[in-house]
C-alpha positions in Angstrom: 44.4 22.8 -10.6 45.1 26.3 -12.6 42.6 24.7 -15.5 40.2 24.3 -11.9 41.0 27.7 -11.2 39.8 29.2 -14.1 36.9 27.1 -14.2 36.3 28.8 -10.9 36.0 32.4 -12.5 33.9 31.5 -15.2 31.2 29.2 -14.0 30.5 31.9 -10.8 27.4 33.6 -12.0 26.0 30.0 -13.2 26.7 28.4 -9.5 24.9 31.5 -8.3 22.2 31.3 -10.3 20.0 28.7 -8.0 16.9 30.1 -6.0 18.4 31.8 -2.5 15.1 33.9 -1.1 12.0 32.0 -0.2 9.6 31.9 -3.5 5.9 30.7 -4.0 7.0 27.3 -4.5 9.5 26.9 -1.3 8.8 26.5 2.6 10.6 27.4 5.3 11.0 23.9 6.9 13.6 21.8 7.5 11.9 19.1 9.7 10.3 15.6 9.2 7.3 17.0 7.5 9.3 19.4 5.3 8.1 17.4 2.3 4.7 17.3 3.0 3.6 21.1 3.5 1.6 22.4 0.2 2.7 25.9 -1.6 1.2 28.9 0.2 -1.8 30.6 -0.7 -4.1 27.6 -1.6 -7.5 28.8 -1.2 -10.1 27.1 1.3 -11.4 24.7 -1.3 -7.9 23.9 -2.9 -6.3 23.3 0.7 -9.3 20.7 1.2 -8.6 19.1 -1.9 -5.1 18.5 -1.0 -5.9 17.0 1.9 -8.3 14.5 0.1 -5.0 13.5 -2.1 -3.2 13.2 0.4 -5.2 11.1 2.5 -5.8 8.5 -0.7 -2.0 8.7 -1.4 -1.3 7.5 2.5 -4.1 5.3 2.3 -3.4 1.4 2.5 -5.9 -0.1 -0.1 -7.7 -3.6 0.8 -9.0 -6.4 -1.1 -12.4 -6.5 -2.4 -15.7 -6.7 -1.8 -15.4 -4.1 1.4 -17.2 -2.3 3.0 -15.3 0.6 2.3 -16.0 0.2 -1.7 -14.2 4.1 -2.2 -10.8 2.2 -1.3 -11.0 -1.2 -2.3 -9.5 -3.1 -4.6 -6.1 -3.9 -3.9 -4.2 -6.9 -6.2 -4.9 -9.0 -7.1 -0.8 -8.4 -7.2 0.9 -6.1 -5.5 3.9 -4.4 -4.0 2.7 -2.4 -0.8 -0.6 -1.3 0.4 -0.3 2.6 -0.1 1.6 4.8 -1.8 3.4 6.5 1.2 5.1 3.0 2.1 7.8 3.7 -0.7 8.0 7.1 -0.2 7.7 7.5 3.9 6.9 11.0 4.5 7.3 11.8 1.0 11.1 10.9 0.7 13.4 8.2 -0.4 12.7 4.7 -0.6 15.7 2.6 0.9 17.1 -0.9 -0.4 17.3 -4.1 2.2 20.9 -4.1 3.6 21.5 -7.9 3.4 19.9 -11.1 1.6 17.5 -11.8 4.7 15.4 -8.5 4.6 12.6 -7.9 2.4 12.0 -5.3 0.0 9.8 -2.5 2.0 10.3 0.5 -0.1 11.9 -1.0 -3.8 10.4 -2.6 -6.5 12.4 -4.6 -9.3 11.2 -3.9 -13.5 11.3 -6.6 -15.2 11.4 -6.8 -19.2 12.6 -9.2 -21.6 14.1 -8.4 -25.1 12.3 -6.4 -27.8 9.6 -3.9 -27.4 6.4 -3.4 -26.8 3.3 -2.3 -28.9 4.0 1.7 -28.4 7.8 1.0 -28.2 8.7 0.8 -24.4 9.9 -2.3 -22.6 8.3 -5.4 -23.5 6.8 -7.1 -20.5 8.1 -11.0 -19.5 5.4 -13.1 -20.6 4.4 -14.6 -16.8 5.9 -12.1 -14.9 5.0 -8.9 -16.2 6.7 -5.3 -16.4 7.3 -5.2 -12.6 7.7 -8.1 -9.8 4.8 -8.3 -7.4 5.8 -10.1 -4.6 2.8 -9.7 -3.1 -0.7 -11.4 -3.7 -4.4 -10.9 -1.9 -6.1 -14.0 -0.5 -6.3 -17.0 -2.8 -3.6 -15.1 -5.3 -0.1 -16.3 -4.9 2.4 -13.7 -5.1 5.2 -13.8 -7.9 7.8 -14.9 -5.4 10.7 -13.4 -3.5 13.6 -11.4 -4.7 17.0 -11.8 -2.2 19.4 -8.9 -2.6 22.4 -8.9 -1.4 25.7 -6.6 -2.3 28.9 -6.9 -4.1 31.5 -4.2 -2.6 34.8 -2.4 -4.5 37.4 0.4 -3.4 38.2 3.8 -4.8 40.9 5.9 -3.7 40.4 9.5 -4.5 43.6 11.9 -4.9 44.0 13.1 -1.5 44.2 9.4 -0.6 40.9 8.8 1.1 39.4 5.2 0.6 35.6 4.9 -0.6 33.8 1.7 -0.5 31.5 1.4 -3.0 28.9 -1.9 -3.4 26.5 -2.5 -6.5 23.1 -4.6 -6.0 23.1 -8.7 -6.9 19.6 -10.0 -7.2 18.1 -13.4 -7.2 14.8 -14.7 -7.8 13.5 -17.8 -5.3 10.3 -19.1 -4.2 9.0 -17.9 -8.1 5.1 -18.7 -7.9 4.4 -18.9 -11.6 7.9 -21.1 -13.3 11.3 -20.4 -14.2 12.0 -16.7 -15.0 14.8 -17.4 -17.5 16.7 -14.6 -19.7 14.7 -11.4 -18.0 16.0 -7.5 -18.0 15.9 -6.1 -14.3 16.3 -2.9 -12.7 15.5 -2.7 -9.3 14.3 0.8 -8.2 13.7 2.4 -4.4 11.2 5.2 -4.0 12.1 8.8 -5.0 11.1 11.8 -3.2 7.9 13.6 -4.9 8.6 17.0 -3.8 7.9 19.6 -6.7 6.3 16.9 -9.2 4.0 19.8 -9.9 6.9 22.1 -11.0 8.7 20.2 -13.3 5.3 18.7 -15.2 4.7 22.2 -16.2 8.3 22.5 -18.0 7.5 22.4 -21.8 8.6 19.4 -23.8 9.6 22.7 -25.6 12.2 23.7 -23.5 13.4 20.0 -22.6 14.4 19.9 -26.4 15.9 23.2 -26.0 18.0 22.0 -23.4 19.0 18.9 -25.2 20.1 21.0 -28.5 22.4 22.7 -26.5 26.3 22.5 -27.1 28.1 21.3 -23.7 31.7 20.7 -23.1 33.3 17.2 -21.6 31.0 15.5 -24.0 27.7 15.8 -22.0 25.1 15.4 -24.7 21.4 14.6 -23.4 18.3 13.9 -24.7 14.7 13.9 -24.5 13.1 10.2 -24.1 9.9 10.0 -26.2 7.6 7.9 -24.6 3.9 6.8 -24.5 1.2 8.8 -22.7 -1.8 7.0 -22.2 -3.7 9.3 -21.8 -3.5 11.2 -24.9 -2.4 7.8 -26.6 0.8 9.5 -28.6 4.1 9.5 -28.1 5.4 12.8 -25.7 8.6 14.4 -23.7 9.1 12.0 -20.6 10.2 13.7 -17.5 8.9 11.8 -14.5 10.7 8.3 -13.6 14.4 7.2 -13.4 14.8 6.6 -17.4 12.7 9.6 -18.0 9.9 6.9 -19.0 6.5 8.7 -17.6 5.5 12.0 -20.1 3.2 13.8 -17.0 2.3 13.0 -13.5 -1.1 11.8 -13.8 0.9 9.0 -16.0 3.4 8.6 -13.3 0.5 8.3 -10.8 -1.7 6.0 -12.8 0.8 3.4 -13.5 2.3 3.2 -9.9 -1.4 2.6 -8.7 -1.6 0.0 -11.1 2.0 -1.3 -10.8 2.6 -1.0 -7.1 -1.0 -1.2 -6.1 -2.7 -3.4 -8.6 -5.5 -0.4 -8.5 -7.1 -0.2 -11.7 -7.5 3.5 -13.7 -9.5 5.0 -16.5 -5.8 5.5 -17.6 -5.0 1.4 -17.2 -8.3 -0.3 -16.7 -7.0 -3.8 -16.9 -5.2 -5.2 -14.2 -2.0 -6.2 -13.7 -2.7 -10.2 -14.4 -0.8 -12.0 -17.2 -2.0 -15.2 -19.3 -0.6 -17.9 -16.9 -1.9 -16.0 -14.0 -5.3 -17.5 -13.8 -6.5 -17.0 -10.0 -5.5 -13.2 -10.6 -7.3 -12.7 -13.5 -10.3 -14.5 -11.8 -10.3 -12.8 -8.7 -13.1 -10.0 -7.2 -12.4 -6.2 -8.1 -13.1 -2.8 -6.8 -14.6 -1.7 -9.5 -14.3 -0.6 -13.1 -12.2 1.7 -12.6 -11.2 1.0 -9.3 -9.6 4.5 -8.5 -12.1 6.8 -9.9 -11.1 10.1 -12.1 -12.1 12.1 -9.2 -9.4 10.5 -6.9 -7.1 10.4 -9.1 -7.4 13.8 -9.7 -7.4 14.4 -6.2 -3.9 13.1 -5.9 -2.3 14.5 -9.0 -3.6 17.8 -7.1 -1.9 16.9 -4.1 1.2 16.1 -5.5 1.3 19.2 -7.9 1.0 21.4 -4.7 3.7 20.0 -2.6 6.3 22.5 -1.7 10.0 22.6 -2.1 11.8 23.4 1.1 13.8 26.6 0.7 17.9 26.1 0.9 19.4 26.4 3.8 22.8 28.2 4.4 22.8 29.5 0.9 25.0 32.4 2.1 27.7 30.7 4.0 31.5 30.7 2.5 31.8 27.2 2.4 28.3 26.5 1.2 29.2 29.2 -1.6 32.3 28.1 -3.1 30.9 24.8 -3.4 28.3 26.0 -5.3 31.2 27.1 -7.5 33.3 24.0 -7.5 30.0 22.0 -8.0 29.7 24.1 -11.7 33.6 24.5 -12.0 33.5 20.5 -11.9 30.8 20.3 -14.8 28.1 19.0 -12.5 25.6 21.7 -13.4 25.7 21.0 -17.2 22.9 18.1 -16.1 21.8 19.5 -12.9 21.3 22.9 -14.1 20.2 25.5 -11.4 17.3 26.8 -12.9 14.6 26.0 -14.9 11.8 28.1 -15.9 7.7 26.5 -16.2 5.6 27.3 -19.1 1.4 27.3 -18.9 -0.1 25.1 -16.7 -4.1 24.9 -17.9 -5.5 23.0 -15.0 -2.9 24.2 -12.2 -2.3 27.9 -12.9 -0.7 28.3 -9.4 2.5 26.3 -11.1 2.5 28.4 -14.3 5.2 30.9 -15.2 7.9 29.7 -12.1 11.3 30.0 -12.2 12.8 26.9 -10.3 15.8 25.7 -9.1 15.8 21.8 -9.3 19.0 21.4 -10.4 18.1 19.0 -13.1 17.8 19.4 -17.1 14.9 16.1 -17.2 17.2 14.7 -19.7 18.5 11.1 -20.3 22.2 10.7 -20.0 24.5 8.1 -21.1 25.8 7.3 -17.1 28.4 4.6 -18.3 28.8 0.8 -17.4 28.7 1.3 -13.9 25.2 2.7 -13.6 24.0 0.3 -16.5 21.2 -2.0 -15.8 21.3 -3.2 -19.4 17.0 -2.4 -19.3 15.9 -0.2 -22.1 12.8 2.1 -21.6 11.5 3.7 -24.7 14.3 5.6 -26.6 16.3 5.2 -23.2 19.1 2.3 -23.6 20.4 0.3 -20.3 22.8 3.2 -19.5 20.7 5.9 -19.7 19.2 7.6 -17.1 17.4 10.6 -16.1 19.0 13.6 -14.3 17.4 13.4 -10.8 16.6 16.7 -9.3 18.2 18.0 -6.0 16.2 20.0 -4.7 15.7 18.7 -1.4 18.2 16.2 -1.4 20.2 17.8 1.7 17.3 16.7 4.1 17.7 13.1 3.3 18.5 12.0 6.5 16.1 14.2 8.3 13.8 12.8 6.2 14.1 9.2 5.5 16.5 8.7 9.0 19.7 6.9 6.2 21.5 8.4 3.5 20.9 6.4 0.5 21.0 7.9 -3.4 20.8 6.6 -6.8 17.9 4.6 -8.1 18.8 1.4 -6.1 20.1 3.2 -3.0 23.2 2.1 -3.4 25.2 5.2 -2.6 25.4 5.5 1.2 26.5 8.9 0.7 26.7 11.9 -1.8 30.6 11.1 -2.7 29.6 7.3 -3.4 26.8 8.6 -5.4 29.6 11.0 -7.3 31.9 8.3 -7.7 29.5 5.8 -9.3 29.0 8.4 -12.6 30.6 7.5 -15.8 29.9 7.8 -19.2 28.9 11.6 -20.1 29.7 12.5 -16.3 33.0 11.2 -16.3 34.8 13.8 -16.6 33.1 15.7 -14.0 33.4 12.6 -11.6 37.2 13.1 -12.2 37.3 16.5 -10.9 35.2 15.8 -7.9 37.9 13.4 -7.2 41.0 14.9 -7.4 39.9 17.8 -5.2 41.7 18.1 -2.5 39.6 17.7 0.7 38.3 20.8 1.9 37.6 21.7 -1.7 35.2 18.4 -1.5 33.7 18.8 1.5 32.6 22.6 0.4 30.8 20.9 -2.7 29.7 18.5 -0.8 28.2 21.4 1.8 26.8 22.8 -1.3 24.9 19.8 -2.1 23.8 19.7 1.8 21.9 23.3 1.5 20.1 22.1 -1.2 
C-alpha cells in the first residue's frame, strides 16, 4: 500500500483535472430525460432542427409502399424498428437475462475469416456483417440467437466474493442454412450522449495520445478504418472496436444495419446472394433516408448534452477520484480531452471535455476477447468507452449493466473483467481495501 500511497500524491492534480462547474456542453439534470436535453443556446432554427432528428431517431420505420413515403422503408432485414429501441431514452441497451428472452436492445456481428475489400471484417457469405433476426412481410428473418450465461467467482483481497458470468450464444431456427465457422460479437446499445464532442477530437490528437509513453504497459492505438463517405481510410472513434471514423458513419451504418434503411452513404441494402425474397422485395426509395434526414439526426445527436457531475466536491467522491488515477485507470479514461474545428457544427469547436476516454483501442486480454477483428483492431482490442454519464445508468436505463455485452451487473464486475493492458490497474482496484473501493467506486457514480 506505501507504493498506493505515493501513487496518491502524484496522480492528485490529474484526478482533479475532470470538468467540476457546469460548461456549454453539460446540463444540470439528473433525471430520466438527462440524456435527451440539447446544449444551451441553440438558436430558434437549430432547436427546431433538433427536434426533427430526434423525432426520426425515435421513429419506428415501416415497410414499403406507405403512405407515409418520408419514413418508409424498413428491411427487408432488420433488428428493431427505431433507433431509440436500443438506446431507450438515449442510454444503455441491456442483454436478455436467460435463453428464453429475446434480444430487444443487442445485436450480434457476425464475420468470418479474412478481410474485406477496404480491410474491415469480411461479412459471412449468407448471413452478412450483422444478424437480422427480423424480416418484413414475405422476408424470413435470419433466425433466432438464444443467449444464455456461464458464471465464475472472484475474491478480491478484503475477502468479498464477486460473481462474474460471460455470454454463450447459439444460433437456432437459422432461415437461410448452416452458419458454420462464423466470428461473433454480440453488442447491446451504448449511450449517445456527447457523440458531437468527441467527433470533433482530431485524428491529430488521437495519434498524439497514442504516441504517448505510459506506465504498467498501457500502449493504445488509433484503429484506421474506412469512411464511406470520403472513401479513405481515417482515425475511428465511434463504436466498441473504434470501427466507425465520424458519426454520420456511425449513423449511416446502424440505419442500414439495424434498420435495413438505405443511405446515400450505403445505398444497397442489407440483402446477400442467397437471400433472394430480400433482394426482391419493395423499397422506400433510392435512398431511403434522404441527406436531409440524415443530417437532421447527425444534428441531433451532435447537440446532445452531457449531464454535469454530481457531488464532485464531496470527500469520498474526491479521493476516489484520486484512487481511480492512483490505480492507473485514467491512463485510458483520461479526464480531459480538448476538440479541434468543427466546420459544420461550430457550437462543438474549441471544448475542453471531460469524457474520461482517450478513443483508443486497447489490448483488454483473454477475458474480454471476442476473437472478431475490425480493421486494425484484433479480437482483444477494444475501444476505451467514455464515462461521462455513466453514474446515471440506473436512472436511466432502470438495470446496471456495462461492457459491450452487458455482462457486468455492476461497476466492480465491469473492473474485474479487464485484463491485458488494464491488468495491472484491475489488480489495484482489487486489493483495495473496502472503503478505498467504494470511494472509487463513488467517484465513478458522480460521473
Amino acid at each position: 500500500m506505501r507504493r498506493l500511497g505515493f501513487l496518491l500524491l502524484m496522480c492528485g492534480v490529474l484526478a482533479g483535472a475532470g470538468a467540476r462547474a457546469s460548461a456549454d456542453w453539460q446540463v444540470a439534470d439528473a433525471g430520466r430525460e438527462a440524456f435527451a436535453r440539447p446544449l444551451d443556446g441553440l438558436s430558434d432554427a437549430e432547436r427546431e432542427r433538433f427536434f426533427r432528428g430526434r423525432s426520426l431517431f425515435n421513429q419506428s420505420w415501416v415497410v414499403a409502399p406507405a403512405k407515409d413515403d418520408q419514413v418508409d422503408g424498413l428491411g427487408p432485414l432488420y433488428n428493431r424498428l427505431a433507433c431509440i429501441s436500443c438506446h431507450a431514452r438515449n442510454g444503455r441497451g441491456l442483454p436478455p437475462e436467460g435463453a428464453d428472452e429475446r434480444m430487444q436492445s443487442m445485436l450480434v456481428r457476425l464475420s468470418v475469416a479474412g478481410r474485406s475489400l477496404h480491410g474491415g471484417p469480411r461479412p459471412h457469405p449468407a448471413y452478412g456483417d450483422q444478424f437480422n433476426e427480423e424480416g418484413i412481410p414475405g422476408v424470413r428473418g435470419e433466425g433466432r440467437i438464444r443467449l444464455s450465461w456461464i458464471e465464475s467467482k472472484h475474491r478480491l483481497a478484503d475477502g468479498e466474493v464477486v460473481s462474474l458470468r460471460r455470454p454463450r450464444l447459439a444460433f437456432t431456427e437459422l432461415g437461410y442454412g448452416a452458419i458454420g465457422k462464423v466470428q461473433t460479437s454480440p453488442r447491446v446499445g451504448q449511450q449517445v450522449v456527447g457523440m458531437g464532442l468527441l467527433d470533433a477530437v482530431s485524428a491529430q490528437t488521437l495519434e498524439t495520445l497514442a504516441a504517448e509513453r505510459k506506465p504498467d504497459g498501457v500502449k493504445g492505438r488509433v484503429n484506421r478504418v474506412w469512411n464511406p463517405e470520403s472513401a479513405a481510410l481515417e482515425a475511428g472513434r465511434f463504436g466498441y472496436k473504434a470501427n466507425m471514423p465520424t458519426l454520420r458513419a456511425q449513423l449511416a451504418g446502424a440505419f442500414l444495419g439495424d434498420l435495413g434503411i438505405t443511405s446515400d452513404l450505403h445505398p444497397i441494402e442489407n440483402c446477400t446472394a442467397v437471400q433472394a425474397a430480400c433482394r426482391q422485395a419493395p423499397n422506400g426509395g433510392t435512398p431511403e433516408l434522404s441527406a436531409r434526414q440524415l443530417d437532421d439526426v447527425e444534428f441531433y445527436l451532435a447537440h446532445l448534452a452531457v449531464p454535469v457531475r454530481r457531488n464532485a466536491d464531496s470527500d469520498v467522491v474526491r479521493r476516489g477520484e484520486a484512487l481511480f488515477a492512483a490505480s492507473g485507470c485514467a491512463q485510458c479514461h483520461r479526464p480531459n480531452l480538448s476538440t479541434g474545428t468543427s466546420p459544420r457544427f461550430p457550437r462543438l469547436a474549441g471544448q475542453t471535455i471531460a469524457p474520461y476516454t482517450d478513443l483508443l483501442i486497447h489490448d483488454m486480454g483473454p477475458g474480454l476477447a471476442d476473437g472478431r477483428p475490425d480493421f486494425a483492431a484484433s479480437g482483444r482490442e477494444w475501444r476505451t468507452p467514455p464515462l461521462w454519464g455513466i453514474g446515471l445508468t440506473q436512472t436511466i436505463s432502470e438495470q446496471q449493466r456495462y461492457l459491450h455485452d452487458g455482462r457486468a451487473r455492476s461497476l466492480s464486475e465491469a473492473i474485474l473483467w479487464h485484463g491485458g493492458e488494464a491488468k495491472v490497474a484491475r489488480r489495484r482496484f482489487a486489493a483495495l481495501p473496502t472503503q478505498q473501493r467504494r470511494a472509487l467506486l463513488a467517484f465513478l457514480e458522480s460521473l
